[in-house]
VEXVEX-220763 format. One record per residue (C-alpha): residue in three letters; residue number from 1; x, y, z. Coordinates in pm, whole numbers. Example, Ala and Ser with C-alpha at 12.3 -4.5 7.8 and 13.67 -1.06 7.14 Angstrom:
2
rest; nr; east; north; up
ALA; 1; 1230; -450; 780
SER; 2; 1367; -106; 714
***
This chain:
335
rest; nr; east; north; up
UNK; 1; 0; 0; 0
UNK; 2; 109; 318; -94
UNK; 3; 200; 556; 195
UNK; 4; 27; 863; 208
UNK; 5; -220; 1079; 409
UNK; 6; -452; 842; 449
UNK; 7; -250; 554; 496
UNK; 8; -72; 753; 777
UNK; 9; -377; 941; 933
UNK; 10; -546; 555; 958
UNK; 11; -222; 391; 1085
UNK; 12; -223; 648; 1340
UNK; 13; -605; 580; 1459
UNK; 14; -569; 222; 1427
UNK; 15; -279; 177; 1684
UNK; 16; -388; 483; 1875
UNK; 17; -702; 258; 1943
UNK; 18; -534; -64; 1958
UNK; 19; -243; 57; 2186
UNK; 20; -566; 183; 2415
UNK; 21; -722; -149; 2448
UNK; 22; -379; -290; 2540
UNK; 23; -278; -57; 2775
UNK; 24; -644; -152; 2943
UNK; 25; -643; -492; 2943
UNK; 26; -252; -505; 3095
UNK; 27; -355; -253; 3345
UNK; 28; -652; -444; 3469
UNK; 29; -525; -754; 3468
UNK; 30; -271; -616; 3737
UNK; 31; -496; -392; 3955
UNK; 32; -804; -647; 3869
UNK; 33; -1014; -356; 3782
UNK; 34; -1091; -166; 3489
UNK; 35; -882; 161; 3427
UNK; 36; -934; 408; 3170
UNK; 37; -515; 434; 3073
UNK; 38; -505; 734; 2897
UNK; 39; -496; 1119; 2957
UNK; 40; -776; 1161; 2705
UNK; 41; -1146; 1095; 2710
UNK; 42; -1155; 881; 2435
UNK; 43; -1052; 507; 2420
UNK; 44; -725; 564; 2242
UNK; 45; -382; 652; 2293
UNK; 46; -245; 863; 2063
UNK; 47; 146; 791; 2178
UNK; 48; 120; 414; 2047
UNK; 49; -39; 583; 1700
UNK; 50; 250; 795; 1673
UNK; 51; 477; 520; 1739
UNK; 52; 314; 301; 1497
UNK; 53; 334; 558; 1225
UNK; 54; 710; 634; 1320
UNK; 55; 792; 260; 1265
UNK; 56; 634; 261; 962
UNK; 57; 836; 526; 836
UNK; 58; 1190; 316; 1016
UNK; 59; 1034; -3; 849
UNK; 60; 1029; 120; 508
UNK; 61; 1368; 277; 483
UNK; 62; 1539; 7; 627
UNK; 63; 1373; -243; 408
UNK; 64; 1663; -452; 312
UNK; 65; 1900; -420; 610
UNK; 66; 1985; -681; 906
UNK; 67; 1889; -688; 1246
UNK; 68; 2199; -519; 1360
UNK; 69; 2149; -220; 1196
UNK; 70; 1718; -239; 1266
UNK; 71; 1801; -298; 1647
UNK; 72; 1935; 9; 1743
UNK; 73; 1696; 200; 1492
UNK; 74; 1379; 85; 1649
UNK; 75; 1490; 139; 2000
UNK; 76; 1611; 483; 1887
UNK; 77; 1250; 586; 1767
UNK; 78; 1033; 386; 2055
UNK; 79; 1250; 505; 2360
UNK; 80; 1310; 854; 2204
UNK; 81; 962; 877; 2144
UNK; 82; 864; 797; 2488
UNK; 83; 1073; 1049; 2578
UNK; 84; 984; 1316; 2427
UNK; 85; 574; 1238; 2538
UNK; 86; 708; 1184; 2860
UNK; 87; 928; 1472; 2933
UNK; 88; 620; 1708; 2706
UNK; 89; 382; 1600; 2948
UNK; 90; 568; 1679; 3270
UNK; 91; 647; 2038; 3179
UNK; 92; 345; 2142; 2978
UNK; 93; 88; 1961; 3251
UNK; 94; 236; 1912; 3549
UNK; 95; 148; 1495; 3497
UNK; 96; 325; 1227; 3477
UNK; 97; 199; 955; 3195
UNK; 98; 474; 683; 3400
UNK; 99; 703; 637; 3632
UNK; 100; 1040; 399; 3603
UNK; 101; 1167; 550; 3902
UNK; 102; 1167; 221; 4054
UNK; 103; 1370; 20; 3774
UNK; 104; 1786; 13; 3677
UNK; 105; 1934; 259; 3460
UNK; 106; 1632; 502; 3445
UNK; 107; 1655; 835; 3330
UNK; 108; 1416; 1078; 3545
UNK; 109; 1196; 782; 3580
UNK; 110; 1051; 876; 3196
UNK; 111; 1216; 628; 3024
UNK; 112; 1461; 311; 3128
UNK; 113; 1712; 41; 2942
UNK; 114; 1454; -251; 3071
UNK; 115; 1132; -133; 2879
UNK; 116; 1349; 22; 2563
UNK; 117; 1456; -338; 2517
UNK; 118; 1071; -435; 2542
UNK; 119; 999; -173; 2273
UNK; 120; 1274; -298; 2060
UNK; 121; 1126; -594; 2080
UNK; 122; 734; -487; 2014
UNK; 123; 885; -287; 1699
UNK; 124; 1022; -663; 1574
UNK; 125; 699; -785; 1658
UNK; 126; 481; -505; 1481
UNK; 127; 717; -549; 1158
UNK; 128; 648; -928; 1100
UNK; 129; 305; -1054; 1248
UNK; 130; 109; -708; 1335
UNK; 131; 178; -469; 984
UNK; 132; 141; -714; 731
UNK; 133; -274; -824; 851
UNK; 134; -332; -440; 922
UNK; 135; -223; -362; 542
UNK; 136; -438; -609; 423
UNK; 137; -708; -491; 656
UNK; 138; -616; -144; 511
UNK; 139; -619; -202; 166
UNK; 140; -984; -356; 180
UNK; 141; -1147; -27; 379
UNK; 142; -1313; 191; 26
UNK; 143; -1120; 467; -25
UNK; 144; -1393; 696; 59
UNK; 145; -1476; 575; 393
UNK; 146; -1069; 542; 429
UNK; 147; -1083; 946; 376
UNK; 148; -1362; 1032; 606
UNK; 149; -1211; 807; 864
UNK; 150; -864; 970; 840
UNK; 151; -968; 1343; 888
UNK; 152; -1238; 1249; 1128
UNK; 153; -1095; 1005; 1379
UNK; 154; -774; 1228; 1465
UNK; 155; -947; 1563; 1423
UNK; 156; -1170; 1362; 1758
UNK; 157; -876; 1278; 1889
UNK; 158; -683; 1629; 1876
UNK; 159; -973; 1818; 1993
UNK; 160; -994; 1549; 2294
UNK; 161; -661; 1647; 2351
UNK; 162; -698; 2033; 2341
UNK; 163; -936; 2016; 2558
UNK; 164; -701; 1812; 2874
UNK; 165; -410; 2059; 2763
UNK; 166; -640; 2365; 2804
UNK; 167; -837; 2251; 3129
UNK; 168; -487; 2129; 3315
UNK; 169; -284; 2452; 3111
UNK; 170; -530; 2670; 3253
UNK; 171; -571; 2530; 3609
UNK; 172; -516; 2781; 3882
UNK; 173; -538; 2831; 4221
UNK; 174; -868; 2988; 4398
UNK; 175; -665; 3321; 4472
UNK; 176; -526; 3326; 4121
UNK; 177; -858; 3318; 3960
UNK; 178; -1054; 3549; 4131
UNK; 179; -726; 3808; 4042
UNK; 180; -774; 3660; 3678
UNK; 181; -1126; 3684; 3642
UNK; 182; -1114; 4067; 3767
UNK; 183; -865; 4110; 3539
UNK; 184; -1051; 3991; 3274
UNK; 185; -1408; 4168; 3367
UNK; 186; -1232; 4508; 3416
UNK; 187; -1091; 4426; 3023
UNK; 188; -1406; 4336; 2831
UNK; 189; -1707; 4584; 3046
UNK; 190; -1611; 4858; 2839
UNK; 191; -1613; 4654; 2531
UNK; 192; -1918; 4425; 2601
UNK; 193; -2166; 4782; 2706
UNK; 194; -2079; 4857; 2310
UNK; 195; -2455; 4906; 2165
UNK; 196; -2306; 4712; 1865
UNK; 197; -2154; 4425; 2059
UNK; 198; -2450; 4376; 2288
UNK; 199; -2675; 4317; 2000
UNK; 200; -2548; 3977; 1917
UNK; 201; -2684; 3883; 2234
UNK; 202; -2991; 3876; 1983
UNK; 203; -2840; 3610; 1738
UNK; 204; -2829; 3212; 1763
UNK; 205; -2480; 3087; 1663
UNK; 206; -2419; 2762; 1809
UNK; 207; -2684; 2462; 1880
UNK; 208; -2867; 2740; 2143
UNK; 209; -2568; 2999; 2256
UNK; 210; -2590; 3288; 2094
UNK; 211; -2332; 3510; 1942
UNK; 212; -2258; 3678; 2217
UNK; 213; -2227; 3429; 2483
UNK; 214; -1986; 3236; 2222
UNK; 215; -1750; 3578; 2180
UNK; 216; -1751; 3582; 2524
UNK; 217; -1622; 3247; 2608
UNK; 218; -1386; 3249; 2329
UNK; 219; -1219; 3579; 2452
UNK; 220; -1234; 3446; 2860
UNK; 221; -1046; 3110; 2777
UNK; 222; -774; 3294; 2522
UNK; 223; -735; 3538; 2819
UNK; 224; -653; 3260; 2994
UNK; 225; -404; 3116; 2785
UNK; 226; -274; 3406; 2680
UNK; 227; -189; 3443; 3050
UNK; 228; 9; 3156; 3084
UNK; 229; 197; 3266; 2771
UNK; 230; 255; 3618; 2912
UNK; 231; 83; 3781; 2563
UNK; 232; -83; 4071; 2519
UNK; 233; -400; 3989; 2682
UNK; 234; -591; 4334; 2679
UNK; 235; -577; 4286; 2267
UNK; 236; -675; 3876; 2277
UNK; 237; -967; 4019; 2475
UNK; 238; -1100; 4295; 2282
UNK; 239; -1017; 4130; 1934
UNK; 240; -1190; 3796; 2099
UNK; 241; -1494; 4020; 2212
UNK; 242; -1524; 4143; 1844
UNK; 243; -1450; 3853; 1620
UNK; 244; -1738; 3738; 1531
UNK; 245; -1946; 4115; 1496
UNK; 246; -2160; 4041; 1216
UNK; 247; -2578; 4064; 1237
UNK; 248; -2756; 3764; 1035
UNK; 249; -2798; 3424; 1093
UNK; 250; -2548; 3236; 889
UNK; 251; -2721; 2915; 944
UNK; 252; -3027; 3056; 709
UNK; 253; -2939; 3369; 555
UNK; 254; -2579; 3585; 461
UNK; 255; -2350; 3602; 198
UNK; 256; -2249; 3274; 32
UNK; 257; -1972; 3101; 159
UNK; 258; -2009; 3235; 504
UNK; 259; -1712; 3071; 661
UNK; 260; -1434; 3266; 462
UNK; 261; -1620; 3566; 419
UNK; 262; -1794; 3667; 745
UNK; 263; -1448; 3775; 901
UNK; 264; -1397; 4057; 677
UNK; 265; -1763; 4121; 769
UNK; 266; -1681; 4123; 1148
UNK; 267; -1392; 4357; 1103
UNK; 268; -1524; 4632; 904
UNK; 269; -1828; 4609; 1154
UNK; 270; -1522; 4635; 1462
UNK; 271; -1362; 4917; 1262
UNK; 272; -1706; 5160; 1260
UNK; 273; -1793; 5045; 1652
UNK; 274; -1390; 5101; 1793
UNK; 275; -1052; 5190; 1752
UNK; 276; -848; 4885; 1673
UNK; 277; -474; 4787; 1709
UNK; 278; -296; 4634; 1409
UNK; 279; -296; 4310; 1656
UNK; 280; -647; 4308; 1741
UNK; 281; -714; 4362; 1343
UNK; 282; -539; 4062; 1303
UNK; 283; -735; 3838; 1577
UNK; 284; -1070; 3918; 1399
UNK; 285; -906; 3870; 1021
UNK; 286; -718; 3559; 1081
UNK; 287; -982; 3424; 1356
UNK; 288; -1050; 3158; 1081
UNK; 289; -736; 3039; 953
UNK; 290; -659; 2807; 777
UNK; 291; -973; 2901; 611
UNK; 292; -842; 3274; 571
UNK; 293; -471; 3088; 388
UNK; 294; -235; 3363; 494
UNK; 295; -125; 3217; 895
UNK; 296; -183; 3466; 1155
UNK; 297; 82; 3761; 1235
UNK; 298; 73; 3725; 1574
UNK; 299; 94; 3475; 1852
UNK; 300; -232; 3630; 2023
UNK; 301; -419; 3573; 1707
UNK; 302; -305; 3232; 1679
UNK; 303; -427; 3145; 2002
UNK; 304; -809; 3272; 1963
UNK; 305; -824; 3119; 1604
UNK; 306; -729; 2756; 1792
UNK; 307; -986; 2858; 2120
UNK; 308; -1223; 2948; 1850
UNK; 309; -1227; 2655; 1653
UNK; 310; -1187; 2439; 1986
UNK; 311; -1527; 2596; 2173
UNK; 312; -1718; 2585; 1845
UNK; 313; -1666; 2169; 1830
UNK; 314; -1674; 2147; 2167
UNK; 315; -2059; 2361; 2119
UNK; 316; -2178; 2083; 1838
UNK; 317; -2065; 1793; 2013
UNK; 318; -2260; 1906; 2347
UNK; 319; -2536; 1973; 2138
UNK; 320; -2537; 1615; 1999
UNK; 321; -2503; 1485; 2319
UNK; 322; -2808; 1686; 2469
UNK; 323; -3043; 1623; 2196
UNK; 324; -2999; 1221; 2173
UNK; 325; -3084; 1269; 2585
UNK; 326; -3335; 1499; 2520
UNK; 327; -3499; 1265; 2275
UNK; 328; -3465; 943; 2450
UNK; 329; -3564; 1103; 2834
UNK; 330; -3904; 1247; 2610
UNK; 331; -3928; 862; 2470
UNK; 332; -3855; 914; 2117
UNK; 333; -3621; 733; 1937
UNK; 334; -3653; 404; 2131
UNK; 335; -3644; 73; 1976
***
C-alpha cells in the first residue's frame, strides 16, 4: 500500500485505538479492575499511533537491512519517542503519563534500558506478524470511507486532547482566579456595554448559545491562555470580544460562503464600533485560519483562532449529546 495521508492518518487511529485497548487490558489484569489508561477521554492513545506511524516510516527505509542495523533504529524511535511524550507531558501539565523511578538505569523515571529493550522488541513484533494483517485490513477499507475516517478520527482525537491541555494549562489556584477573572471583567465591560456588541446577544450561533455568549467564552479562555503565555492579553480580549461582529444568521441567511467571508464582515463592523490595534485587526481577520490561507501575524491571534475553533466543536458535540438525551428522556427514538 502506498503511503500517504490516508495511509498515515489511519495507521495512526488504528494503533492509537489498539495501543488503548492494550494498555487496558494489561492494566486491569494487574490492579483487577478496569482503568481508563489514557490522559484523554476517548478510548485511544495517541502515543502508540504515533509510534506506529514512526515505525512505519523506520520499516520502510530500512527495508533490506539486518537486524543489527534495525536494532538500534527501532529502539532509537520507541524510547526517544517515549521520551519526548514523557518529558512534554511533565512540563506542559504538570502529569506524569509513567514512572520507572523504581527500575535500573532510568533516566528521570521517563524512560529506562529494561522497557526500551521491550519496545525494541514490540517494533520486531509489529514489523512481522502485526503490519502485514493491518495492510491487508487497510487495503480492503473503500477509499472513501478510508478518507472520512482519516480526517475524522484524529481531528476527535486532537480536539480530545486540546481540551485536557487547556483545562490542566489553565488550572489555577482559587486566589489566582478570582485576580484573573477581575482582570478579565475590568478588560471586556467597556467593550461588552458597546450598543453594537451587545446586539449579538440577539443572534443564535451555536446549537442554542448565541453570538454573544460564544464571543464571550472564546475571549475568557484565550485570556486565559494568553496568560500563561505572558501575551498581550488586553488585545486577545478585545479582538476575541469582536470577532465574530456580524448581524444575520449564517445558518439561514448571509452572503455565500459564510465561513471565509464573514471575518472581513466582522472587522469592518469592529472598525465603525472602535478603535483597533494592528494586533487586534489581526485576531478578527485571521480568527479563521486556515480558512483565511495567509497564517496569523501574531501569537495572540493564533491562540483565539485555535480557542475558537476548539469551543465551536466542543458547542456541536454538546449539542449532539443533549439532543440524543433529550430525545430518549421524552421517549422518542426508542427501539
Amino acid at each position: 500500500m502506498e503511503i500517504n495521508f490516508t495511509y498515515i492518518a489511519l495507521c495512526f487511529s488504528f494503533f492509537s485505538v489498539a495501543g488503548w485497548v492494550l494498555e487496558a487490558v494489561y492494566r486491569g489484569l494487574a490492579g483487577r479492575k478496569l482503568v481508563n489508561p489514557g490522559l484523554l477521554h476517548g478510548p485511544y492513545l495517541p502515543i502508540y499511533g504515533t509510534g506506529a506511524v514512526a515505525l512505519v516510516l523506520v520499516i520502510s527505509a530500512m527495508e533490506g537491512h539486518g537486524l543489527l542495523v534495525k536494532a538500534p533504529a527501532y529502539m532509537a524511535v520507541t524510547t526517544g519517542l517515549e521520551l519526548v511524550a514523557g518529558t512534554a507531558a511533565l512540563r506542559f501539565l504538570g502529569l506524569r503519563l509513567w514512572d520507572y523511578s523504581d527500575q535500573r538505569l532510568n533516566y528521570r523515571g521517563i524512560i529506562c534500558l529494561k522497557f526500551s529493550i521491550y519496545w525494541m522488541l514490540l517494533a520486531f513484533a509489529f514489523e512481522r506478524f502485526i503490519l502485514p494483517p493491518y495492510m491487508e485490513l487497510a487495503a480492503m477499507i473503500p477509499p472513501a470511507v478510508a478518507h472520512i475516517a482519516a480526517i475524522a478520527i484524529p481531528s476527535i482525537m486532537a480536539m480530545d486532547l486540546l481540551a485536557v491541555f487547556i483545562k490542566r494549562f489553565m488550572s489555577m489556584a482559587s486566589g489566582q482566579k478570582t485576580e484573573a477573572d477581575a482582570r478579565f471583567a475590568e478588560t471586556a465591560r467597556p467593550i461588552l456595554n458597546l450598543p453594537a456588541v451587545k446586539k449579538l446577544e440577539d443572534f443564535n450561533h451555536h446549537r442554542g448559545k448565541t453570538r454573544l455568549a460564544h464571543v464571550t467564552e472564546v475571549a475568557y479562555i484565550s485570556f486565559l491562555v494568553g496568560q500563561k503565555l505572558s501575551l498581550d492579553c488586553d488585545a486577545i480580549i478585545k479582538g476575541a470580544l469582536l470577532h465574530d461582529l456580524f448581524y444575520y444568521d449564517w445558518l439561514r441567511e448571509g452572503p455565500r460562503l459564510h465561513g471565509f467571508r464573514h471575518h472581513r464582515i466582522a472587522l469592518e463592523n469592529a472598525r465603525k464600533t472602535t478603535s483597533l490595534s494592528k494586533k487586534e485587526e489581526d485576531i478578527i481577520k485571521k480568527h479563521m485560519w486556515p480558512l483565511t490561507v495567509i497564517p496569523p501575524r501574531y501569537m495572540e491571534s493564533l491562540v483565539v483562532s485555535v480557542v475558537d475553533t476548539f469551543c465551536s466543536t466542543r458547542d456541536y458535540l454538546t449539542g449532539i449529546k443533549k439532543q440524543k438525551h433529550g430525545k430518549n428522556a421524552s421517549g422518542e427514538n426508542r427501539i
